[in-house]
PDB file of the backbone (N, CA, C, O) and the ligand in Angstrom, with CONECT records:
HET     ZN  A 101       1
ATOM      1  N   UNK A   1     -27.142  -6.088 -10.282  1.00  0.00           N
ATOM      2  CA  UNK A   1     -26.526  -7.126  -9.461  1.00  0.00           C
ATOM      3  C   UNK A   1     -25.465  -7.870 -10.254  1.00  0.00           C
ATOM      4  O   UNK A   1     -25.397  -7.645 -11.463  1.00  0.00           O
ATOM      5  N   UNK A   2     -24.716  -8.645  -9.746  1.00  0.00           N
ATOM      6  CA  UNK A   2     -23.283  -8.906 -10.197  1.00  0.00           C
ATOM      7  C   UNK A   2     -23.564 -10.941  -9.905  1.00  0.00           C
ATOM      8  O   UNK A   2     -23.480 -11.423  -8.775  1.00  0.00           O
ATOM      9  N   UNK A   3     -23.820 -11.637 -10.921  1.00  0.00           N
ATOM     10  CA  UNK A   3     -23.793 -13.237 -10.755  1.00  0.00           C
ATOM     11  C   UNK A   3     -22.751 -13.778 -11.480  1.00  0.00           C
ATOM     12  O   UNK A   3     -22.475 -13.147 -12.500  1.00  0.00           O
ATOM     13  N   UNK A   4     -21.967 -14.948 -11.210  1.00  0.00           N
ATOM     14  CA  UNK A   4     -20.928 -15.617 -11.810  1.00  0.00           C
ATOM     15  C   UNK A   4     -21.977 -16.715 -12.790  1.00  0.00           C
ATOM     16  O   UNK A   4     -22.813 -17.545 -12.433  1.00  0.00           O
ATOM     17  N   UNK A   5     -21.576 -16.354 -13.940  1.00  0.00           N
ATOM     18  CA  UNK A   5     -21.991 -17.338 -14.989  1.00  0.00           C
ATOM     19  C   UNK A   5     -21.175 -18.615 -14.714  1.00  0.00           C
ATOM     20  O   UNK A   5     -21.723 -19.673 -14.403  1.00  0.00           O
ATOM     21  N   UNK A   6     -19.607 -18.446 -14.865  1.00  0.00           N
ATOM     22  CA  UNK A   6     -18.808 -19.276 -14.997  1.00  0.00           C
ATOM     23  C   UNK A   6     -17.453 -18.651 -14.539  1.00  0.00           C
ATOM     24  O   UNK A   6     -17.273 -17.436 -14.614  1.00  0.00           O
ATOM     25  N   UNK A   7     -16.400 -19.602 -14.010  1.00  0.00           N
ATOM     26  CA  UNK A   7     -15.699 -18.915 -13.199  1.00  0.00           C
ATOM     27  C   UNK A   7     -14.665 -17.674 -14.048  1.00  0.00           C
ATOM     28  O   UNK A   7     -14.119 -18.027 -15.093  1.00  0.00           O
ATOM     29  N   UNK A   8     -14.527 -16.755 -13.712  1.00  0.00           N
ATOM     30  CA  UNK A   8     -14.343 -15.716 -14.036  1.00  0.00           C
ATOM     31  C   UNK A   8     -15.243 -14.525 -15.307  1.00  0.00           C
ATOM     32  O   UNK A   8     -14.911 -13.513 -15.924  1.00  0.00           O
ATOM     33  N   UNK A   9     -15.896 -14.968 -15.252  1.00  0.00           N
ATOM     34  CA  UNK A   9     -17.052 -14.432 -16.129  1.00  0.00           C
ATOM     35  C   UNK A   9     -18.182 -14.284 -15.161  1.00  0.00           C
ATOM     36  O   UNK A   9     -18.817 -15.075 -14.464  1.00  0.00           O
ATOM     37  N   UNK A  10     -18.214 -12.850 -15.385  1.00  0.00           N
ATOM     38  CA  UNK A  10     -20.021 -12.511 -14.236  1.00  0.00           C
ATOM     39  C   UNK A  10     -20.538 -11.883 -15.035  1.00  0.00           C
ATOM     40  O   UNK A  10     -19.831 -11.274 -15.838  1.00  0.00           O
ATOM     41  N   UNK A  11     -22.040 -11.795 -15.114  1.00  0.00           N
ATOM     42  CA  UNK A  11     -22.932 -10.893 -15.731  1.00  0.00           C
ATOM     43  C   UNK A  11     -23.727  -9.734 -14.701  1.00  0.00           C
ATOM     44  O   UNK A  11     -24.401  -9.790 -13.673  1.00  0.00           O
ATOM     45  N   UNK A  12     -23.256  -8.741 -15.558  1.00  0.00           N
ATOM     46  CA  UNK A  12     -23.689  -7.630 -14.340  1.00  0.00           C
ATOM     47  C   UNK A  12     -25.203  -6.828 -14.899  1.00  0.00           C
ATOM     48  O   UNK A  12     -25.179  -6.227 -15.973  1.00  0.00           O
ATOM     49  N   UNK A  13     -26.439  -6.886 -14.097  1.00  0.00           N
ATOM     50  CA  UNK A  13     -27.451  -6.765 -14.385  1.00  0.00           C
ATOM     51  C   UNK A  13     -27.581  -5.533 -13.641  1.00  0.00           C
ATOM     52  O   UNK A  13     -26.771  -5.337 -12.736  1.00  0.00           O
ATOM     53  N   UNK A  14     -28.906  -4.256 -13.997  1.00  0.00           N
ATOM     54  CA  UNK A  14     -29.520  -3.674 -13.148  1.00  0.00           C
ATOM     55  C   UNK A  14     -29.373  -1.969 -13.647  1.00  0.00           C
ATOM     56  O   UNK A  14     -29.715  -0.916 -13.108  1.00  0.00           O
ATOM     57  N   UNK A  15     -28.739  -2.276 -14.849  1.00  0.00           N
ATOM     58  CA  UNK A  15     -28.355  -0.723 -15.817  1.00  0.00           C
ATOM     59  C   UNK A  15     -29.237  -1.041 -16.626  1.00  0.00           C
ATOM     60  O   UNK A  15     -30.018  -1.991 -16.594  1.00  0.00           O
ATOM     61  N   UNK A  16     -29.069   0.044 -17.617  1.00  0.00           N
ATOM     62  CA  UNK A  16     -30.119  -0.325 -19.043  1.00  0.00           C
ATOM     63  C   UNK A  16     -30.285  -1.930 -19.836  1.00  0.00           C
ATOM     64  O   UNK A  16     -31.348  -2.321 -20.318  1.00  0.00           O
ATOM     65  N   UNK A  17     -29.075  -2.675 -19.842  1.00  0.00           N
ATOM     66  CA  UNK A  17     -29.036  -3.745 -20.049  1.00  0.00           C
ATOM     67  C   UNK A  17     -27.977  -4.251 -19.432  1.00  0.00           C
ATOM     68  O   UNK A  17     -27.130  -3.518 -18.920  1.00  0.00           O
ATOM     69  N   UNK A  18     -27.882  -6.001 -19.404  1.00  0.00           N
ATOM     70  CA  UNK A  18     -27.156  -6.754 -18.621  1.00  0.00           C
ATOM     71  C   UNK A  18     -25.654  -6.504 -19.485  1.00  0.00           C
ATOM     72  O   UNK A  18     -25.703  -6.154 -20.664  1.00  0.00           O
ATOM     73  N   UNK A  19     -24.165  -6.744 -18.699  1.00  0.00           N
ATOM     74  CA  UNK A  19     -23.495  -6.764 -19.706  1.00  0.00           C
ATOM     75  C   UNK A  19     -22.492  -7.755 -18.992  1.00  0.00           C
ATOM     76  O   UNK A  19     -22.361  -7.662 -17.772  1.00  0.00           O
ATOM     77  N   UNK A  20     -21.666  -8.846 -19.815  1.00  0.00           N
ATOM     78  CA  UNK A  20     -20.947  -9.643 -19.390  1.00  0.00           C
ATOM     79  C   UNK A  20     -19.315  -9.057 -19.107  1.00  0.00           C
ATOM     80  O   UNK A  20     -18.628  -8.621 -20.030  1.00  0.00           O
ATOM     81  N   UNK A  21     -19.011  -9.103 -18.200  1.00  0.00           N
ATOM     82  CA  UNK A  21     -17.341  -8.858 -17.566  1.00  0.00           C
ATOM     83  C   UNK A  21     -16.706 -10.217 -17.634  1.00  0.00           C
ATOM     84  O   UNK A  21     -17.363 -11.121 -17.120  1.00  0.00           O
ATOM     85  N   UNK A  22     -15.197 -10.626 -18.339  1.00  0.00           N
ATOM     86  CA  UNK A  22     -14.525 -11.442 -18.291  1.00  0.00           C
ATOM     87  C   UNK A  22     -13.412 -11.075 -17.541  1.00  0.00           C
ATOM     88  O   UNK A  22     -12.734 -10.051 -17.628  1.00  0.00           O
ATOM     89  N   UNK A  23     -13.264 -12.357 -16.534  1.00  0.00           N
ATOM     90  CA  UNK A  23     -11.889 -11.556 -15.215  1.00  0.00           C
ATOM     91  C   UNK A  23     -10.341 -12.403 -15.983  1.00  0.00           C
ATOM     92  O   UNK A  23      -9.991 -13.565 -15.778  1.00  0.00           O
ATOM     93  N   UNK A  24      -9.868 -11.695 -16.596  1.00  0.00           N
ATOM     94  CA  UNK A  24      -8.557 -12.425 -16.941  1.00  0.00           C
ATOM     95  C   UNK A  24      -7.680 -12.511 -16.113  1.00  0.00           C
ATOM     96  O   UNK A  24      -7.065 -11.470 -15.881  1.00  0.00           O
ATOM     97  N   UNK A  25      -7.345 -13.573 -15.470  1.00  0.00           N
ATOM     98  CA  UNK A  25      -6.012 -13.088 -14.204  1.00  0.00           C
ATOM     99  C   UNK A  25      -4.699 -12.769 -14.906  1.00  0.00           C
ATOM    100  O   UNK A  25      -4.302 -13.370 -15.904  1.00  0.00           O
ATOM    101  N   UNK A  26      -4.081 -11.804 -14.318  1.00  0.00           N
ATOM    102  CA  UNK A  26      -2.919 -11.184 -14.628  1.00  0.00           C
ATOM    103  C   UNK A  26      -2.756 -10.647 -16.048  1.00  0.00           C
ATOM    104  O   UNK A  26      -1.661 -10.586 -16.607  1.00  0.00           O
ATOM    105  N   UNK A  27      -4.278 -10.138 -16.777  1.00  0.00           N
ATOM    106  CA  UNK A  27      -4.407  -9.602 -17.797  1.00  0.00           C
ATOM    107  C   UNK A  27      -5.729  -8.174 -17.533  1.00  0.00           C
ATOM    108  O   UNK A  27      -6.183  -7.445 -18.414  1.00  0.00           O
ATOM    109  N   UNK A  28      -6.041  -8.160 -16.172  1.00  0.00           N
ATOM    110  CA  UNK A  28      -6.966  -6.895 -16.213  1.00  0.00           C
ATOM    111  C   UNK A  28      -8.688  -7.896 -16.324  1.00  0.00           C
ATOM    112  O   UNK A  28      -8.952  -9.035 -15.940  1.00  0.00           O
ATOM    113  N   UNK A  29      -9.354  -7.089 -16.853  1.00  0.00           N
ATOM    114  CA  UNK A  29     -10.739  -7.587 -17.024  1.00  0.00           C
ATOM    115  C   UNK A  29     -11.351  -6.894 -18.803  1.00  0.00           C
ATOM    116  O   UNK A  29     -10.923  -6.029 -19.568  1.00  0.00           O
ATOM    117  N   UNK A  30     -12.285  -7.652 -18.815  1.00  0.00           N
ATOM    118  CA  UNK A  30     -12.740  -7.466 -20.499  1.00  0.00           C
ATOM    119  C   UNK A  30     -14.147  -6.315 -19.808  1.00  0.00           C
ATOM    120  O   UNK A  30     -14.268  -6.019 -18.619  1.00  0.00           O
ATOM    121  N   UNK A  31     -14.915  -5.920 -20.769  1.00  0.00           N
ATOM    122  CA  UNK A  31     -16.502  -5.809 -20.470  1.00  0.00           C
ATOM    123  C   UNK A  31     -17.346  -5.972 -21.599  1.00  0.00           C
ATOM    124  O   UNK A  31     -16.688  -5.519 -22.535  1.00  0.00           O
ATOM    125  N   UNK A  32     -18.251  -6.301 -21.955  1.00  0.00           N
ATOM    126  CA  UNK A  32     -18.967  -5.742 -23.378  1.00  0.00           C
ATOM    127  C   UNK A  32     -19.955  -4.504 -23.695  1.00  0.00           C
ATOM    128  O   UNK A  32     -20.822  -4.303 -24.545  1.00  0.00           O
ATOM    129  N   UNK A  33     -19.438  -3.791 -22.652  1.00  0.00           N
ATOM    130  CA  UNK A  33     -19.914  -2.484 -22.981  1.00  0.00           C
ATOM    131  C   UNK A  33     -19.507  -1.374 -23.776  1.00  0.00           C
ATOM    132  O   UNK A  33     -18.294  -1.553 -23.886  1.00  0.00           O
ATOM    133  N   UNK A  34     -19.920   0.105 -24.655  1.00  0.00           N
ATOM    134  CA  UNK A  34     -19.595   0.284 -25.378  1.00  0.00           C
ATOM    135  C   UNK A  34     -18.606   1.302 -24.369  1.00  0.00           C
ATOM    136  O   UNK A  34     -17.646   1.854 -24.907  1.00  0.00           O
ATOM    137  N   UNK A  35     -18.812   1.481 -23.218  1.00  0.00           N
ATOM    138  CA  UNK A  35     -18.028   2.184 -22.167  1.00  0.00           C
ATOM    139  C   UNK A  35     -16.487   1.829 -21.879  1.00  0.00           C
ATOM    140  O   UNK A  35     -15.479   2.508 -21.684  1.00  0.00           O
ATOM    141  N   UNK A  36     -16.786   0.360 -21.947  1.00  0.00           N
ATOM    142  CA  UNK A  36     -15.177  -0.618 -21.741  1.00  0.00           C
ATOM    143  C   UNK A  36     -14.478  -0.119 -23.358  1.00  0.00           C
ATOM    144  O   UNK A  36     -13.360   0.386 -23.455  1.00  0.00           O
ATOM    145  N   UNK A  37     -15.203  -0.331 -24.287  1.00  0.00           N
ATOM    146  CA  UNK A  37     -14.394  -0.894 -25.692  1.00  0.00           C
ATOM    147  C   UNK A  37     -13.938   1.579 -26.021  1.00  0.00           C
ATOM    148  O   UNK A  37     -13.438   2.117 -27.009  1.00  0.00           O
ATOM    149  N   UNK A  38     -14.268   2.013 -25.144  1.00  0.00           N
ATOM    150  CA  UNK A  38     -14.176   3.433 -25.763  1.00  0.00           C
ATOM    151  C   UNK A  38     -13.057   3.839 -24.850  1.00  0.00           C
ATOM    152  O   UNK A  38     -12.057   4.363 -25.342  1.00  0.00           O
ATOM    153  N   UNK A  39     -13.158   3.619 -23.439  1.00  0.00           N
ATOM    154  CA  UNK A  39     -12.318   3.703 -22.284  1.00  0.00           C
ATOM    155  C   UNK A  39     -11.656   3.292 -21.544  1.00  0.00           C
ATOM    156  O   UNK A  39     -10.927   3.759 -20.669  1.00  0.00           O
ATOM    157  N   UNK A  40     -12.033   1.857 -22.075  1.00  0.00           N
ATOM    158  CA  UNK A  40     -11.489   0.803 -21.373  1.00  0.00           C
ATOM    159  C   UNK A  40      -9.962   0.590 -20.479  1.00  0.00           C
ATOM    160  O   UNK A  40      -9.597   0.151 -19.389  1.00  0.00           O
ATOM    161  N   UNK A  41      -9.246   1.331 -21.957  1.00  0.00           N
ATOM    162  CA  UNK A  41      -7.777   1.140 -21.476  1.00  0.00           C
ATOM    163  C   UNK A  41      -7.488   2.367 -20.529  1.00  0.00           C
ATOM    164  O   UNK A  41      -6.502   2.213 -19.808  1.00  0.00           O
ATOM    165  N   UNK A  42      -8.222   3.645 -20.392  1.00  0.00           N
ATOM    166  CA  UNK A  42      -7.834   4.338 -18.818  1.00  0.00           C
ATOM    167  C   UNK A  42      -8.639   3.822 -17.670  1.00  0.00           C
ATOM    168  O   UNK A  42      -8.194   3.794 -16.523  1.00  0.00           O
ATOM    169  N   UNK A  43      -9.812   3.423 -17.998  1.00  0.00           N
ATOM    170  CA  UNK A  43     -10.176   3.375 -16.370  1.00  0.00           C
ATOM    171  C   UNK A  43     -11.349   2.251 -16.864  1.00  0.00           C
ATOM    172  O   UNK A  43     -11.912   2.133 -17.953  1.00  0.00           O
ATOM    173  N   UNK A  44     -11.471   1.533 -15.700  1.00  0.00           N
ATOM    174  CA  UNK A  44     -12.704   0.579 -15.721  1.00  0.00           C
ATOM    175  C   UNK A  44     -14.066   0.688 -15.971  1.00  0.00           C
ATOM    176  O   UNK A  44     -14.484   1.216 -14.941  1.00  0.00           O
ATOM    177  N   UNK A  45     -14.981   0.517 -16.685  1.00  0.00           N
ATOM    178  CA  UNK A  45     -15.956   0.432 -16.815  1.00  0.00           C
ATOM    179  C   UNK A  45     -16.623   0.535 -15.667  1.00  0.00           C
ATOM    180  O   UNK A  45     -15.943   0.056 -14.759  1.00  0.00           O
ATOM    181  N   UNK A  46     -18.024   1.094 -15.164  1.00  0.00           N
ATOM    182  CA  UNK A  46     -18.980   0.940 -14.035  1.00  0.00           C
ATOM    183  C   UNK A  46     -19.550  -1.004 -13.750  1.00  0.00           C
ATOM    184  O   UNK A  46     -20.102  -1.398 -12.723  1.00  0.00           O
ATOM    185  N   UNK A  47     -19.230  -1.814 -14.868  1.00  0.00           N
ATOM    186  CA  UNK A  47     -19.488  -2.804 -14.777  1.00  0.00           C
ATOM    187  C   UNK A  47     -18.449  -3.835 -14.301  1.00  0.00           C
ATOM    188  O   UNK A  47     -18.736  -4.822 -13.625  1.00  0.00           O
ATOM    189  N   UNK A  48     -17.466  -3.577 -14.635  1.00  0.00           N
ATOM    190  CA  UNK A  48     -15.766  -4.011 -14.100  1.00  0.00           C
ATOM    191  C   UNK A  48     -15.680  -3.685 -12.603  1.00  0.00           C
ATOM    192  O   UNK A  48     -15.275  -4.494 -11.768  1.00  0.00           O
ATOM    193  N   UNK A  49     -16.152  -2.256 -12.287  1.00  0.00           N
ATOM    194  CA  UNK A  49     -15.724  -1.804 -10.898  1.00  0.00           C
ATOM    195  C   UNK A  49     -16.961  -2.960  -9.504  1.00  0.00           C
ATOM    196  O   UNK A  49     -16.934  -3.425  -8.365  1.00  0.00           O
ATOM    197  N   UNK A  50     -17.753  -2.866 -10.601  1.00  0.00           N
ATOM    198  CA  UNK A  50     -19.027  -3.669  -9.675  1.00  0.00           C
ATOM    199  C   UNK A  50     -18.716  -5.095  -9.685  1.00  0.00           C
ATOM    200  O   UNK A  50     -19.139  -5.740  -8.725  1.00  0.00           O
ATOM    201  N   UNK A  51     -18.105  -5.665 -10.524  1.00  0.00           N
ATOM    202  CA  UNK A  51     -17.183  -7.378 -10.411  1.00  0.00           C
ATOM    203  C   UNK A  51     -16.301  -7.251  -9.026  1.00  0.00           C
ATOM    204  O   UNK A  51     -16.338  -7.970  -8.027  1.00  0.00           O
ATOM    205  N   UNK A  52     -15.548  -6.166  -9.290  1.00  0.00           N
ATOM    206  CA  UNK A  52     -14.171  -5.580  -8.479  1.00  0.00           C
ATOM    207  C   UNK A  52     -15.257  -5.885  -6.996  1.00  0.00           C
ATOM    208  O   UNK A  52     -15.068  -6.818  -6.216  1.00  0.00           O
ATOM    209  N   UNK A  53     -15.974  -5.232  -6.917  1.00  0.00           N
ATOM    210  CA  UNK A  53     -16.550  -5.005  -5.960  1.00  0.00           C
ATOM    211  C   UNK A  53     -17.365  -5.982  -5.178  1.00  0.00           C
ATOM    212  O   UNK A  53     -17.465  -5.849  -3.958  1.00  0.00           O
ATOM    213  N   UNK A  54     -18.006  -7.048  -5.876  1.00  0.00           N
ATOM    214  CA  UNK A  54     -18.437  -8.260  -5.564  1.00  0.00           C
ATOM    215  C   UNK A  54     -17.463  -9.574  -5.530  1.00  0.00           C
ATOM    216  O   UNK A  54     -17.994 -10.599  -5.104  1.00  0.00           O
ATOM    217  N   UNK A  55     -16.247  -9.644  -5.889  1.00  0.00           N
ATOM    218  CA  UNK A  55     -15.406 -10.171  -5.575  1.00  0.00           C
ATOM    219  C   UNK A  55     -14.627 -10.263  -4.429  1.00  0.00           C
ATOM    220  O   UNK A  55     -14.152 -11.261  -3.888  1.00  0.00           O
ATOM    221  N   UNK A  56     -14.524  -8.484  -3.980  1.00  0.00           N
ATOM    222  CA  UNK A  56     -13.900  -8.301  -3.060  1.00  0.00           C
ATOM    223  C   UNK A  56     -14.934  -8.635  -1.183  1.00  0.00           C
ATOM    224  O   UNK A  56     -14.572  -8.910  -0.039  1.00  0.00           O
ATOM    225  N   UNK A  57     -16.079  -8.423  -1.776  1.00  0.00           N
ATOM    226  CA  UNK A  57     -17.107  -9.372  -0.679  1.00  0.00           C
ATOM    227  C   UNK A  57     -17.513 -10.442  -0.484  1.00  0.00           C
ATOM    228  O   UNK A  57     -18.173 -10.707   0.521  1.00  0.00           O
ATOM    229  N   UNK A  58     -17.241 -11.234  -1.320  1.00  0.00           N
ATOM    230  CA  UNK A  58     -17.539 -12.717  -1.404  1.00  0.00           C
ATOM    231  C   UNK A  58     -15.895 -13.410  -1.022  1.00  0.00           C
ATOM    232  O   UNK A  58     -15.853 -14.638  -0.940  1.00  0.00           O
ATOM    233  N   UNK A  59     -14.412 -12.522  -0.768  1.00  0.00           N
ATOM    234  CA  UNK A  59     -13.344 -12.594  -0.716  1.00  0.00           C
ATOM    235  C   UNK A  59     -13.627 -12.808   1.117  1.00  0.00           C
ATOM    236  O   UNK A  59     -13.639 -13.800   1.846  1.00  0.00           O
ATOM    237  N   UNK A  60     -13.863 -11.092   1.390  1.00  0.00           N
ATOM    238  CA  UNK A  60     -14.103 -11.112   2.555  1.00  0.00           C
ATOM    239  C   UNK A  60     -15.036 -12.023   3.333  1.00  0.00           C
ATOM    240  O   UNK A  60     -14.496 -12.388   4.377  1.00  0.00           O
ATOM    241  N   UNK A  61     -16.542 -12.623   3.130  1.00  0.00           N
ATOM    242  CA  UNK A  61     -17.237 -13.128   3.993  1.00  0.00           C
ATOM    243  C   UNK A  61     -16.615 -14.419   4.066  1.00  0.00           C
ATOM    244  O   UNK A  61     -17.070 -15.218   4.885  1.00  0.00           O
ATOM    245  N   UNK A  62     -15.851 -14.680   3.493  1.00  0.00           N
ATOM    246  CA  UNK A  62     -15.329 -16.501   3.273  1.00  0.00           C
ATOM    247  C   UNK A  62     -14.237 -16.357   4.772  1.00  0.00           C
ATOM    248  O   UNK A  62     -13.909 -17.241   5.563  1.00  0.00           O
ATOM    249  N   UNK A  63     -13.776 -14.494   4.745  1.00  0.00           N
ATOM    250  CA  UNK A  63     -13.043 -14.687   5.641  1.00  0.00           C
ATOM    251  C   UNK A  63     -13.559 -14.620   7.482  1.00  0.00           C
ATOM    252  O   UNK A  63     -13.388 -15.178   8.566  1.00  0.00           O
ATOM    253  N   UNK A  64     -14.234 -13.574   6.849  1.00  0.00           N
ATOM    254  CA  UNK A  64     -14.782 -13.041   8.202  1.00  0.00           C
ATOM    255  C   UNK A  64     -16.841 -12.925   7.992  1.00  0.00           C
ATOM    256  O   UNK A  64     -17.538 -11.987   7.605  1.00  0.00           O
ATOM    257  N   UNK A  65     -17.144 -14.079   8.374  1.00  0.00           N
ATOM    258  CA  UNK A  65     -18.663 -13.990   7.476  1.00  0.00           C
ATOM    259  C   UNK A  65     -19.989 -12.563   8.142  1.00  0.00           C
ATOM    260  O   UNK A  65     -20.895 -11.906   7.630  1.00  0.00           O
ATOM    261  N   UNK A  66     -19.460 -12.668   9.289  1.00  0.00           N
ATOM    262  CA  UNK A  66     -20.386 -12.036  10.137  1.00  0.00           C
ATOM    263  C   UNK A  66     -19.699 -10.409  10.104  1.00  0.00           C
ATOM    264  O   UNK A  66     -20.539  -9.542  10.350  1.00  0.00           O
ATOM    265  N   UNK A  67     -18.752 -10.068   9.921  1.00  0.00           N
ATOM    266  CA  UNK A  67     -17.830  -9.056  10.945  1.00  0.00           C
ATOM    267  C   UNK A  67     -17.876  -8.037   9.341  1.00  0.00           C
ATOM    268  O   UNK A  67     -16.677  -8.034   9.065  1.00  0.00           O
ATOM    269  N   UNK A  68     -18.455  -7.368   8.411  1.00  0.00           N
ATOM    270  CA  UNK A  68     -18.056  -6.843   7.495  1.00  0.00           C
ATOM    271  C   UNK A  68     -18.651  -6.190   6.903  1.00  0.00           C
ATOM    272  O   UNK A  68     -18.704  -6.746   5.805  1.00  0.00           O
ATOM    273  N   UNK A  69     -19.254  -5.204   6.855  1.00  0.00           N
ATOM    274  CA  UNK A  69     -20.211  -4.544   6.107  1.00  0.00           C
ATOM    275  C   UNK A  69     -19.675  -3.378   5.430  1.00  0.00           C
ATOM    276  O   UNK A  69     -19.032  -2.538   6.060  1.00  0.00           O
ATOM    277  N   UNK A  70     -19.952  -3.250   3.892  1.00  0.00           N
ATOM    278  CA  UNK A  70     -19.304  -2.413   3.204  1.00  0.00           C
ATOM    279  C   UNK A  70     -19.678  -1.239   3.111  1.00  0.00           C
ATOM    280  O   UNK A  70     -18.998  -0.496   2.403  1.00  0.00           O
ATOM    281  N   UNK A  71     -20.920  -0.681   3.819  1.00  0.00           N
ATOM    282  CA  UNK A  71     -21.931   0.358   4.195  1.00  0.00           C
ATOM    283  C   UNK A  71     -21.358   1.284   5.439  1.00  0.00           C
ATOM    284  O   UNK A  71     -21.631   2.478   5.555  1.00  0.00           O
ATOM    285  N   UNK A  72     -20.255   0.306   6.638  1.00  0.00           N
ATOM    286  CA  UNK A  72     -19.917   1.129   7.930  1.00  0.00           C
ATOM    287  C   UNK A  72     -18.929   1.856   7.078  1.00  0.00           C
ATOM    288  O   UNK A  72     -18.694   1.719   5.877  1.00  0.00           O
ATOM    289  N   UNK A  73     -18.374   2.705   8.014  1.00  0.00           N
ATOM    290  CA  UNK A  73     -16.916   3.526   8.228  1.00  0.00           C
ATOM    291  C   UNK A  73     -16.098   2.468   8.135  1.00  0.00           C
ATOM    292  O   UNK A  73     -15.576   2.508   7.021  1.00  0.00           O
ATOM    293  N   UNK A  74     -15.675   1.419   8.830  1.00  0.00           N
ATOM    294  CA  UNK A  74     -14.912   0.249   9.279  1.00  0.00           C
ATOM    295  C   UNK A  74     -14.711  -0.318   7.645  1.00  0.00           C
ATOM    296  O   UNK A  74     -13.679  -0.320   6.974  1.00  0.00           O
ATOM    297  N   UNK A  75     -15.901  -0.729   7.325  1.00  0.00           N
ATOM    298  CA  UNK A  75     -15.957  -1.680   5.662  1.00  0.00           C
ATOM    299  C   UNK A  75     -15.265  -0.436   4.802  1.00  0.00           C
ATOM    300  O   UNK A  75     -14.184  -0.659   4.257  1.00  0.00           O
ATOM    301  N   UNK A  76     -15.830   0.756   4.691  1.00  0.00           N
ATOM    302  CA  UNK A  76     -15.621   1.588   3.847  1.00  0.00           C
ATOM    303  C   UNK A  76     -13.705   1.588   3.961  1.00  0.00           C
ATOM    304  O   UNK A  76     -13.002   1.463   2.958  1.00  0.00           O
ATOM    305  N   UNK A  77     -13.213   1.732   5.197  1.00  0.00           N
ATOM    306  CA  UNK A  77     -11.985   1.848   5.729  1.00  0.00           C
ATOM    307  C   UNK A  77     -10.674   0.373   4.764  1.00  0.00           C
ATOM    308  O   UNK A  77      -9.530   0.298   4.315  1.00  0.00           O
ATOM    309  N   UNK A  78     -11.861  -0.443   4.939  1.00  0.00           N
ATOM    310  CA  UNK A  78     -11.239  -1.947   4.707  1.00  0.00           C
ATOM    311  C   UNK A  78     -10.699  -2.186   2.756  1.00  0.00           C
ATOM    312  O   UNK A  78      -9.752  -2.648   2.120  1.00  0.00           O
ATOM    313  N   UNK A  79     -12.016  -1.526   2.506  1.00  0.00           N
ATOM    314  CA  UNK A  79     -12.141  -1.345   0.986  1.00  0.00           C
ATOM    315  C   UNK A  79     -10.910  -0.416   0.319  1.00  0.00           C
ATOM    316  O   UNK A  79     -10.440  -0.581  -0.807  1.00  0.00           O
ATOM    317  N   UNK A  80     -10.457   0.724   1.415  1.00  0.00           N
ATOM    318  CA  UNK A  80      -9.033   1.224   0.875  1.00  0.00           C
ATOM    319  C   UNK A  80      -8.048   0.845   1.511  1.00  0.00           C
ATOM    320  O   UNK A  80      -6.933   1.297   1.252  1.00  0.00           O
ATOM    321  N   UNK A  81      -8.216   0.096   2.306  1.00  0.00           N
ATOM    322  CA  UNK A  81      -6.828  -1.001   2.471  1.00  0.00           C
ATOM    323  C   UNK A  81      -6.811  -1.544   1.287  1.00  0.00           C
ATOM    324  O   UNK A  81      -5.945  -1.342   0.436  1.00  0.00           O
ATOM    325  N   UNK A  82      -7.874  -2.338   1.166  1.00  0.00           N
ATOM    326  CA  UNK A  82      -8.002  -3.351  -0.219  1.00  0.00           C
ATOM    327  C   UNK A  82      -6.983  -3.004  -1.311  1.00  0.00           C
ATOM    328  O   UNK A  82      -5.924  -3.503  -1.690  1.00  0.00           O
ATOM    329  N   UNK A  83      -7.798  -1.853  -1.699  1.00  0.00           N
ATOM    330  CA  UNK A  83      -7.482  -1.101  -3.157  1.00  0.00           C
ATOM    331  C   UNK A  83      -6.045  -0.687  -2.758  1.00  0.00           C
ATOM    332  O   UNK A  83      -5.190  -1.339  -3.356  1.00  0.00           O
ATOM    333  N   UNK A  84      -5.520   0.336  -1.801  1.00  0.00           N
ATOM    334  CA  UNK A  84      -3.998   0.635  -1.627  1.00  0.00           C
ATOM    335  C   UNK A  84      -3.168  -0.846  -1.934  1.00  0.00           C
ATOM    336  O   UNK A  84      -2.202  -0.815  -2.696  1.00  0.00           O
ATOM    337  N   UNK A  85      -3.552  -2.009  -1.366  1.00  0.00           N
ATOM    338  CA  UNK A  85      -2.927  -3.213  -1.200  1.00  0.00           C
ATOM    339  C   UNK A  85      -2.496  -3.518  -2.663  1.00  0.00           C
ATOM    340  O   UNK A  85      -1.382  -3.901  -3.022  1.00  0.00           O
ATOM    341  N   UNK A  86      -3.702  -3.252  -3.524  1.00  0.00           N
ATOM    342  CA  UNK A  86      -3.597  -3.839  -4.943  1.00  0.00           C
ATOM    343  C   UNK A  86      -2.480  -3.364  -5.791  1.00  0.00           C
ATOM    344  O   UNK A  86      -1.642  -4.045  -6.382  1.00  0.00           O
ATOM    345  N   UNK A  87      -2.632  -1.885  -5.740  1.00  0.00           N
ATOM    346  CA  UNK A  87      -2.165  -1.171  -5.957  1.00  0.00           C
ATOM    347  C   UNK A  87       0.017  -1.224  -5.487  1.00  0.00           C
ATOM    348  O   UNK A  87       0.966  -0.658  -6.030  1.00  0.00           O
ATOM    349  N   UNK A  88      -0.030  -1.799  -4.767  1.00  0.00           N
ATOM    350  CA  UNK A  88       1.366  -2.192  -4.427  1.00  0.00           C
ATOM    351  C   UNK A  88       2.175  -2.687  -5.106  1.00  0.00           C
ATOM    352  O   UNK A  88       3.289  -2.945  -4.650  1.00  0.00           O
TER     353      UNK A  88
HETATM  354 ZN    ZN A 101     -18.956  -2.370 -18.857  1.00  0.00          ZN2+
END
């Protein structure tokens, strides 16, 4: 599971051990895993993507609280809007 310690810092629990993600805006994200510090600079960590991912739902229910589930076709659909969007 993915909790905000402090704002931009979450600790992501529920792997072998907990590991802390720092969200730098307009600098990417940190992790303290040995996954981030080996790979970091091509692709995100499994712990980064799960911030990514709990951000982007706690983004959405603020918008639409009832209407969103990341489990339908519809959410799944919404999630690559998301990501194409970012990506822009
Ligand atoms: Zn990590």
């Amino acid at each position: 599971m993915v909790e905000a310690t402090k704002p931009g810092v979450y600790r992501v629990s529920g792997g072998a051990e907990p590991h802390v993600v720092e969200i730098m805006p307009g600098a990417g994200a940190r992790c303290d895993c040995g996954d981030h510090q080996y790979r970091g600079r091509q692709r995100d960590c499994k712990h980064i993507v799960a911030v990514h991912e709990h951000q982007m739902r706690e983004t959405h229910m603020i918008l639409d609280p009832t209407g969103w589930d990341a489990e339908t076709p519809a959410g799944q659909a919404l999630l690559d809007r998301l990501g194409l969007d970012e990506t822009l």
